[in-house]
N, C-alpha and C positions, 0 to 999 in steps of 0.2 A: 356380512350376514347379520349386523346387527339388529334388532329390533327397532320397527318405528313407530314412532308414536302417531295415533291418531287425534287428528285437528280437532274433527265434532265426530258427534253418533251418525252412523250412518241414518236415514230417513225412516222412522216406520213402517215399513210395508201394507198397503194400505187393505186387501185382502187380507192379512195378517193381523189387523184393527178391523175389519167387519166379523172376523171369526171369533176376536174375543168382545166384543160385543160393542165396540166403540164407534161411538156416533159418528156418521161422514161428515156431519156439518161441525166438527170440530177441528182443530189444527191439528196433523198429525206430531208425537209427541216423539222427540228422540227418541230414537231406540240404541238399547246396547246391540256392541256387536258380536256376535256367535263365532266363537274361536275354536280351534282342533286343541284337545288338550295336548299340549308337545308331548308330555314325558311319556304318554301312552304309545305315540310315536317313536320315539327316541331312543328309549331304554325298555319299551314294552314287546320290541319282535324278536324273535331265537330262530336262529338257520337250522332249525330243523325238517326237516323234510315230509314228515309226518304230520306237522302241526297246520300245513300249506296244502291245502284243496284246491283243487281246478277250479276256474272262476265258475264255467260253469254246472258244476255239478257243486260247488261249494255249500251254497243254499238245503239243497235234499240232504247233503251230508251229515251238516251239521243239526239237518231236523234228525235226520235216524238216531246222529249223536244224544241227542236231549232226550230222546224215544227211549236211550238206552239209561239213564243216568238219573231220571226224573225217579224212576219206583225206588230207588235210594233213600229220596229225600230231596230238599230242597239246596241240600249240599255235597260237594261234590272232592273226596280227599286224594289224594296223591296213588294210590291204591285201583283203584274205581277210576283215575282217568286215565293210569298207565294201562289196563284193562281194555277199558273202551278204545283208547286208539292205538294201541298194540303194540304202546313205546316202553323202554325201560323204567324200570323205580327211578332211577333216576334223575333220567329224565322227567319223568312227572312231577318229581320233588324239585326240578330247577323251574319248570311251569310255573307252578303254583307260588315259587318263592318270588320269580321274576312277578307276576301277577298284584303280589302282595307289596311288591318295591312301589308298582308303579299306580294302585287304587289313587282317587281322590282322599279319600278317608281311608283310616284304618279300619281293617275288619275284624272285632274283639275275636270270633271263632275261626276266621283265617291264622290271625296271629302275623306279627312285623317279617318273621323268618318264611309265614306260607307253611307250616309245619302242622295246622289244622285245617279245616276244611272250607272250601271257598264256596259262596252262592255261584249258583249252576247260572244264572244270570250273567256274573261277570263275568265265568267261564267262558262265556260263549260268544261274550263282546269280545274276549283275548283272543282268543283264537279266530274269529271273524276277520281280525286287521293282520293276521299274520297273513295273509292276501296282498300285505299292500304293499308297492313297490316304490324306492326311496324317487327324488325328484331327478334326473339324470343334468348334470350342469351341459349349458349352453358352451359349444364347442367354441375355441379360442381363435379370433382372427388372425392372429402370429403364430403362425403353427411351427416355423422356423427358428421362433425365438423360443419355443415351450421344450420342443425337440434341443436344442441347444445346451440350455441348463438341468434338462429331465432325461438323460439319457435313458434309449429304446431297451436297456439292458437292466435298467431299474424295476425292480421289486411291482412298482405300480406304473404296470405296461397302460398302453394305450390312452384312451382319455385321460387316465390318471395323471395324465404328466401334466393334464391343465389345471390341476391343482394342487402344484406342488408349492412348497412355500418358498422356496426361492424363485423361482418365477413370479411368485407372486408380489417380491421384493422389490425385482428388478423393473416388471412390468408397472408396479403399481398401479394396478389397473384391478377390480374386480368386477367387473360389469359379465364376464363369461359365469360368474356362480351364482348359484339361484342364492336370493336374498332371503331374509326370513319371511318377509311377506312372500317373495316366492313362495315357498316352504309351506306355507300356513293355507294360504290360498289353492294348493295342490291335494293336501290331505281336507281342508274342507268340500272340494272337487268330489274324493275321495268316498265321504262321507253322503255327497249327494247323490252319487250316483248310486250306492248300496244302503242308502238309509231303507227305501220299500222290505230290503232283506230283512236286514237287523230288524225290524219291527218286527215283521212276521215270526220271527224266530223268536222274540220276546213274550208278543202278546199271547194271549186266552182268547180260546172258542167260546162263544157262549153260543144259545140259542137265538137263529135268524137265518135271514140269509145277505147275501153281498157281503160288502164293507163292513155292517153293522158288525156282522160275526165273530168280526176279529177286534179286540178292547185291552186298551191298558191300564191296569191301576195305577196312582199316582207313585208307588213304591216302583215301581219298574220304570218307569217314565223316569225318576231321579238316577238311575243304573246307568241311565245316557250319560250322567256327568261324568263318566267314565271317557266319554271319547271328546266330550267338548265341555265346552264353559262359555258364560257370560263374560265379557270383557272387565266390567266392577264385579265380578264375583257376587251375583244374584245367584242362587240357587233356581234350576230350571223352573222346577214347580212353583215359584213365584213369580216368574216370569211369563207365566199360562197362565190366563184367565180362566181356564178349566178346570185348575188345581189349586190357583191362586187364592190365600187364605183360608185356607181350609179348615175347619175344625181339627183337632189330634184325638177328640173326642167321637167321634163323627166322620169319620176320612169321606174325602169324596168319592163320587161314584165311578166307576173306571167307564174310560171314553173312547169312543168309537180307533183305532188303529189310523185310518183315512184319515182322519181330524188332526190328531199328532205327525201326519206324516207333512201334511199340507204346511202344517205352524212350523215346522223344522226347515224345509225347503223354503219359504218365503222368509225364513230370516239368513239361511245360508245363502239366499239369491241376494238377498239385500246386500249384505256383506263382503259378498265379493266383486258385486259394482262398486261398490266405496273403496273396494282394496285398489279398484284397474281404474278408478277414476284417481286416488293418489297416485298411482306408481304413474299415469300419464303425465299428471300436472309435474309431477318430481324429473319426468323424463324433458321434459319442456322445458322446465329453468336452469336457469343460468349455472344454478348453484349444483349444478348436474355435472358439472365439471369437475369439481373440488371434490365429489363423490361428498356429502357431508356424515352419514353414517360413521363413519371412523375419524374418529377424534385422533390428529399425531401430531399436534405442536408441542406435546409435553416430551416426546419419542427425541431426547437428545442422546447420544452416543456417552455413553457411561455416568449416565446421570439415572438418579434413583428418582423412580416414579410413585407415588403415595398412591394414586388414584388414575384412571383413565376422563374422568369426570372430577369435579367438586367434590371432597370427602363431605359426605352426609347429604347430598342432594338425594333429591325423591324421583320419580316419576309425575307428570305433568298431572296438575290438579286437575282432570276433567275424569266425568261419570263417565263416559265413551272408553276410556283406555286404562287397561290393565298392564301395569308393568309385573312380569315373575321372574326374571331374566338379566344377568349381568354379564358387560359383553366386556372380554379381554381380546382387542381384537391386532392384529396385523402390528405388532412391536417387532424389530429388529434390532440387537444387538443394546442392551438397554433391563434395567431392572423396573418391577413393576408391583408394588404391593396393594395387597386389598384386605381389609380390615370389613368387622362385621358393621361399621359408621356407613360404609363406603356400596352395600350389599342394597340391591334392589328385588326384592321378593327371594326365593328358598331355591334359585338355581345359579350356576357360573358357568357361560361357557370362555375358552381361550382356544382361540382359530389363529392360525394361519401367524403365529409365532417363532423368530428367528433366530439363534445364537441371542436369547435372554434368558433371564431370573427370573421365574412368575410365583411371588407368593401370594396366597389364597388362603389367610388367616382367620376362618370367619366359618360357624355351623351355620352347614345347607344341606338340603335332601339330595339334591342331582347335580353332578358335573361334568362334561365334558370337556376335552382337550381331543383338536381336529387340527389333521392338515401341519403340523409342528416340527421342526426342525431343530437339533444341536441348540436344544434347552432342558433347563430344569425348572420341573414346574410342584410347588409347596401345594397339597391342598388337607389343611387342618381337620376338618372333622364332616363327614359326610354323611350322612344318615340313610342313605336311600342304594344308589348307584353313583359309581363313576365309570364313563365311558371316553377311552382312549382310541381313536381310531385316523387311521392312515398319516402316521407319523413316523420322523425316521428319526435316530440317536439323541432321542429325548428320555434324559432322567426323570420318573414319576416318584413322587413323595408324597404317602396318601395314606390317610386313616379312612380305613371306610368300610358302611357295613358289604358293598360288594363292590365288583370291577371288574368291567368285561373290556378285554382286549381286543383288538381288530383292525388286522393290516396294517401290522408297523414290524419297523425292520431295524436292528441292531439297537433296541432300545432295553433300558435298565429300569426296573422297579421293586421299588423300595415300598413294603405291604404291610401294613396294619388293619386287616381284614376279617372279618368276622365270618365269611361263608368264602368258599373256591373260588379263587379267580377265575372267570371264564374266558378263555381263548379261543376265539371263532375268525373265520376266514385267513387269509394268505399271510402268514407269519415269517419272518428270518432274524435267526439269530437274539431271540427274547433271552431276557434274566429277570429272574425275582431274588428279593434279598427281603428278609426284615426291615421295620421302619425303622429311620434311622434318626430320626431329630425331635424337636419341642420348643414349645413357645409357650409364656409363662399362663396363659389362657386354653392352655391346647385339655386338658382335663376337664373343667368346667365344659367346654365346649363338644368333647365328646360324649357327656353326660347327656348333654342337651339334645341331641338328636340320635342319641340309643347305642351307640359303636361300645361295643365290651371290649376294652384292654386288656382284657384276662383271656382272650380268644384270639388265636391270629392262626388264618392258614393259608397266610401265603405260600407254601412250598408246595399248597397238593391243589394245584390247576386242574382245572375242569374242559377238557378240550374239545372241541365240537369241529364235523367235517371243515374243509374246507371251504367249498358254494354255500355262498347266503342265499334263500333264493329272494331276499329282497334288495338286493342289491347288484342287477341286472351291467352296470356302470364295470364294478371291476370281477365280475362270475358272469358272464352272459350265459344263455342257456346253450345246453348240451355238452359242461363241462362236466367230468366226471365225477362224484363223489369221492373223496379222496380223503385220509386224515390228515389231520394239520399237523405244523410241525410246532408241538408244544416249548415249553421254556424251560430252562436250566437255571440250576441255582449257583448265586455268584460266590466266586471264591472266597472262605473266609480271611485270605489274605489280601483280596484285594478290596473290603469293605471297612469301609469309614464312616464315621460319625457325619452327619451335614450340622453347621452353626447356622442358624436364623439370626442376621443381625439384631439387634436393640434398636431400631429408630423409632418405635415408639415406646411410653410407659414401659418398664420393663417391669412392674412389680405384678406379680401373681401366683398361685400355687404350687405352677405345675414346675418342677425344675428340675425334673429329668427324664429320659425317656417310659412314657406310660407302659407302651408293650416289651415284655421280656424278651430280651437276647436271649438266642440258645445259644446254651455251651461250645458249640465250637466257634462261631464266632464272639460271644464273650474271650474263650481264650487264647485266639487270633490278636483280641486288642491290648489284652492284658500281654503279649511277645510282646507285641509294637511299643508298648509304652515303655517295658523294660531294656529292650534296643534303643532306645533312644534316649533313655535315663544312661544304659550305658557309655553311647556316642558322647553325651553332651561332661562323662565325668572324664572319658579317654581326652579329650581334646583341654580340658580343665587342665590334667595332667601331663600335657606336652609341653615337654622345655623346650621351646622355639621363641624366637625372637618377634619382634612386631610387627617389621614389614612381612614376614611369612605368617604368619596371622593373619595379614589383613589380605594377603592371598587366598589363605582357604578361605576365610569368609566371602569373598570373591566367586570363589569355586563352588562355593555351597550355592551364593544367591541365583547365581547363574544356571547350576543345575535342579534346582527348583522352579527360579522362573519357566525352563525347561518342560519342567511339567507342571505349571500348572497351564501353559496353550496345550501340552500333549493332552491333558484329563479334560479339559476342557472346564476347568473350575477359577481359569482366569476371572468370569464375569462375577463369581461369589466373591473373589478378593478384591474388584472393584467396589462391590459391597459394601465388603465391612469394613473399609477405608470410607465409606461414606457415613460412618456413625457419630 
């Protein structure tokens, strides 16, 4: 699922050069390409049921919606939209917080929590895409071999088993899961076929009749960066010769709805001919074999990995392609560090990882971790979201300002969290603990992208039904609304500290854990150290001879080695043997 980079600009649309006023008898000039903003996809929909309109009555709804919310003001708080769609305070306060994770920009009277009041505009982009349904992966031609290692009794019945990471190891094959251009190409789909809505719902009446009637001003036209973006990070309104240059003194005159609707459509057509003309040419060559998206010549068997890539490489110097996205993709059995040298734009995702160590050392706004199996994965300081989903007996190690769970099963997390962890869709067997580790840059870093150390609540989970309803894949419809089954917290006796090796610089401020221990487990560690301050004076004090010494130390290494395959913290101590 990595991301690919784009060769040249797709071709200017030449309709799309007559409309801003561009002479025929010139060359057409690249054009950027028109991309789905992901994280509005990603980390911007909530399985709430309320929030999801019939496709078709969606449109009327959401006018009556604005009908109701406009004599307010032009802002729209937590109060006022638990109101309007007949959901809990609560609810309305995880809307608006989610909303506020996932803007382009920040919104000073929203606020980074969603804790003030959001434009009724943006509103009404969020809840527009909660309509939209994820990409369904392309079923597996080894149905034999998926059934084999994914048994029918597993957590993530049916399709699900074609994307389990072990199968995914053994097959080494991803060609059944939609790629990121898949991905991207679906949700700008997405956006073509309901962009006529979303304008209508944006724009002003003025006086006229047709098309004329309906006009955007250039402040609402910018609202869209909300679902998409320029590929070089052009701001829409630059990118319109309508808006383009405008005075701030003088704004321009708002423009016909029809006019924006046509400029939107001919670059979203543009774009996704350039998408289906690479993915042919890539389907054609040679190198279609090697699958080259995933880089694993460095993936040796207990070998510590700095980089997936070149520490400090960039994204390909061309105007046409935006990289925002760093891909930790498809490692097995293997450690894997990533530094903020190492970081390509303000996201990380890690897919489809096996029995590894993934540290993720480095302030970013959004992370996910998908599809992951019996690993532990480090992610230093987050400012936005982290999203965990359909992984099984994977440790998470996360400072962040939120984290929503979804559909994993016998999995452990370790929280430094500033707002409730969300837990939505088919859960088994979850724990939360306190964060539990540091790296000498981990303070600096959380400063940097807003995460409060003095706030953590990871113990009071935020659980939502079961059925997503935008994930058709593993809730098909007609399953019954049900509660999930939330998470429990881990024994103070069975919670340990994690050690981040030293392989690089080790000098920095931070040198010990930022978020406070509670008292019970503080006093959990504080036994364990004096048990063992105990152990180590009893054994000092035993009159035994040598060779019985070097038996019990025998007996010890042995029954340690013992657990460290039982805890599954073998590949941490392949680690820090590597320092």
């Amino acid at each position: 699922m990595a991301d690919e980079p784009l060769d040249a600009s797709p071709p200017a649309p030449s309709a799309a050069a007559a409309a801003d006023g561009v002479s025929s008898s010139s060359a057409p000039a690249p054009a950027p390409a028109l991309r789905p903003r992901r994280e509005a996809f990603e980390h911007g929909l909530l399985p709430i049921p309320k929030l999801v309109f019939p496709e078709a009555t969606q449109t009327q709804t959401l006018a009556q919606l604005k009908e109701r919310l406009a004599p307010g003001g032009a802002r729209v708080g937590a109060a006022a939209l638990a109101e309007a769609l007949q959901i809990p305070a609560e609810q309305a306060a995880l809307a608006l917080g989610t909303l506020a994770a996932v803007l382009p920009t920040e919104d000073p009277a929203l606020g980074e929590d969603g804790a003030g009041e959001a434009d009724l505009r943006d509103v009404l982009l969020f809840l527009y895409i909660q309509s939209y349904k994820r990409l369904v992966p392309r079923g597996h031609k080894d149905s034999p071999v998926v059934a084999d290692v994914w048994p029918s009794t597993s957590a993530f019945d049916g399709c699900l088993s074609a994307l389990s990471p072990i199968q995914f190891i053994r097959c080494n094959s991803r060609r059944f899961m939609p790629s990121q251009v898949d991905e991207e190409a679906h949700q700008l789909s997405y956006l073509q076929k309901h962009m006529a809505n979303i304008l209508t719902l944006l724009a002003d009446s003025v006086d006229g009749e047709g098309d004329d009637s309906m006009v955007l001003t250039m402040e609402t036209f910018e609202h869209l960066g909300f679902l998409m973006h320029f590929s070089e990070g052009t701001p829409l309104s630059q990118a319109a010769s309508f808006f383009a240059n405008s005075d701030p003194d003088m704004p321009a005159a708002p423009v016909p709805a029809a006019l924006v609707h046509d400029w939107i459509l001919q670059h979203i057509a543009s774009t996704l001919e350039f998408m289906a003309e690479k993915s042919s040419a890539k389907e054609n060559s040679l190198q279609n074999a090697s699958d080259p998206d995933v880089t694993m010549s460095d993936a040796v068997t207990n070998t510590r990995i700095h980089s997936s890539s070149p520490t400090g490489t960039s994204a390909p110097n061309n105007p046409g392609y935006y990289r925002n996205t760093t891909f930790v993709e498809g490692f097995s059995r293997t450690s894997v560090v990533k530094q903020a040298s190492d970081m390509k734009g303000h996201s990380i995702k890690v897919l489809n990882c096996h029995d590894s160590v993934i540290y993720i050392l480095a302030p970013l706004k959004y992370a996910t971790v998908y599809g992951s199996s019996d690993t532990t994965i480090v992610l230093g300081a987050i400012g936005k979201v982290v999203k965990v989903e359909h992984c099984e007996r994977v440790q998470i190690i996360a400072a962040s300002k939120r984290i929503c769970i979804a559909n994993c099963r016998e999995c452990t997390f370790y929280l430094g969290v500033n707002h409730q962890p969300l837990i939505v869709g088919d859960n088994h067997k979850l724990q939360v603990a306190p964060f539990n580790t540091y790296y000498p840059q981990l303070g600096e870093h959380l400063a940097q992208v807003g995460v409060d150390p003095n706030v953590n609540k990871w113990d009071q989970p935020f659980v939502l039904g079961v059925v997503d309803p935008h994930d058709s894949l593993s809730h098909p419809a007609g399953v019954s609304d049900v509660q999930a089954e939330s998470a429990t917290c881990l024994d103070p006796d069975l919670f340990t500290n994690f050690l981040i090796p030293s392989w690089f610089e080790p000098q920095g401020p931070t040198k010990y854990n930022p978020f406070t221990l509670p008292e019970v487990y503080w006093a959990s560690q504080r036994k364990k150290h004096a048990s063992l301050e105990d152990i180590q004076k009893n054994i000092r004090e035993l009159e035994i001879d040598d060779n019985r010494k070097k038996e019990l130390a025998c007996a010890l290494h042995a029954q340690f080695k013992d657990w460290l395959y039982a805890s599954g913290n073998i590949r941490q101590l392949y680690c820090l043997q590597g320092e």
